[in-house]
N, C-alpha and C positions, 0 to 999 in steps of 0.2 A: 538518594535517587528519587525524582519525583518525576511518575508517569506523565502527566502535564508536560512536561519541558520536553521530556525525551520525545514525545511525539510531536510538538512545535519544532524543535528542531527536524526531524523526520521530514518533517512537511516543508522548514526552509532548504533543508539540501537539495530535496527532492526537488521541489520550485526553480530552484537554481539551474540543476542541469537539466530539466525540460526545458526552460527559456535556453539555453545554451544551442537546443539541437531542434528545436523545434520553434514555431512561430504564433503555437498557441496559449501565449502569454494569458489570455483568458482563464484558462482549463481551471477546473478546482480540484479538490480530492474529498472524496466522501468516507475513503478508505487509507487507513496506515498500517502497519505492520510493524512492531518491534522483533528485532532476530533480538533473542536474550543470547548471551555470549558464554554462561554456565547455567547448570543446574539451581544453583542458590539465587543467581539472579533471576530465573526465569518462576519461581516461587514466588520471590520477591514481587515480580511486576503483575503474576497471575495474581496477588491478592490485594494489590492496588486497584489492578484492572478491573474485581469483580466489584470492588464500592463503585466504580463509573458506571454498569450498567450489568446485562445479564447475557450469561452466555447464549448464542442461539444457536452454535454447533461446532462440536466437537470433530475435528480433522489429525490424521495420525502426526501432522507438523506442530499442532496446537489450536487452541478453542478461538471463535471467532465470535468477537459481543457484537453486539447492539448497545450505542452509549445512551443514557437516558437525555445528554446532553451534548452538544457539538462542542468538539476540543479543537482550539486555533479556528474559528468562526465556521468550519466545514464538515469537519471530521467526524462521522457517525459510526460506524463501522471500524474495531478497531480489533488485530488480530494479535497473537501474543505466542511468537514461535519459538518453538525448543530450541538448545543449541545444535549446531548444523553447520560441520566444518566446513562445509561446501556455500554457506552463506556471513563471511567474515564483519560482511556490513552490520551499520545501524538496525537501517530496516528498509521501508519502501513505503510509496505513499501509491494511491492508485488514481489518476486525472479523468476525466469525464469529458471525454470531445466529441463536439455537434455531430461532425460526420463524420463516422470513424472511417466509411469507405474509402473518402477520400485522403482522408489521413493515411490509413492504411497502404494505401497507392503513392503516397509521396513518398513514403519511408521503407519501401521494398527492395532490399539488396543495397540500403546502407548502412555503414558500420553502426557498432554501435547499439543495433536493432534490431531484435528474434522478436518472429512473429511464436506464439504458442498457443497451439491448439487445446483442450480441454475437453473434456465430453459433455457440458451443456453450454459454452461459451468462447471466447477467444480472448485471449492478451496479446499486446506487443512489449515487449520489454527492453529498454532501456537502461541501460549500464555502460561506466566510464570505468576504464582500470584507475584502480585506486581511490574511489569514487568513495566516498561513506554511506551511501545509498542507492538503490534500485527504484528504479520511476518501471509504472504499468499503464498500460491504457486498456478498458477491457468492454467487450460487446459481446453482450447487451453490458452496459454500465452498471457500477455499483450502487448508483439508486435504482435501477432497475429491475437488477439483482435482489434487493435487500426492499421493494415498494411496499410489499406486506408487513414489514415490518419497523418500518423507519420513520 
């Protein structure tokens, strides 16, 4: 199992079904997320993960780095979450669009699409049944999220 790939792919699925339902073929991702699928894997990829860079915080889902290096030419921010029956997928990648407002307004009450509030931020999330991945859009973005640190 090589963290490398598992997150390249993370980021072609993800790529995928954003262009699928949306129009901004552009978008990048600053952010992935692997869901580990058990306990041994998820050891496994936390001590892959911490030769890529350093944790910057601890969340009861799982630790969230800072990579010293961008993985798939974008990828800075990489998260590494416990098993969680309720998330069967890969993982997710997280896209950065110009204007979220008006993104936000196209994609309001269509399938496919929860907006989700947080207490210092907002995501839209994106998911297909059967999908091997969850796509996010989040505002303020995850470089701007992560600026002091990235």
């Amino acid at each position: 199992m090589d963290i490398k790939s598992i997150i390249q792919d993370i980021l072609l699925n993800a790529t995928k079904l954003k262009d699928k339902y949306t129009v901004y073929n552009n978008a990048t991702a600053a952010w992935a997320c692997i869901f580990s699928q058990s306990d041994d894997e998820y050891q496994e990829l936390l001590n892959q993960a911490k030769k890529l860079g350093n944790i910057h915080k601890e969340t009861s889902s799982g630790p969230i780095l800072v990579l010293n290096k961008t993985i798939a030419r974008t990828v800075k921010v990489l998260k590494i979450r416990k098993p969680d029956p309720e998330k069967p997928e890969r993982g997710d990648a997280d896209f950065t669009i110009a204007n979220y407002d008006t993104f936000k307004g196209e994609i309001t009450g269509k399938d496919n699409f929860q907006i989700i509030p947080k207490d210092d931020f907002e995501m839209v999330e994106l998911t297909e049944p059967g999908a091997a991945v969850r796509v996010y859009f989040s505002n303020p973005s995850i470089e701007e999220q992560y600026k002091e640190v990235m």
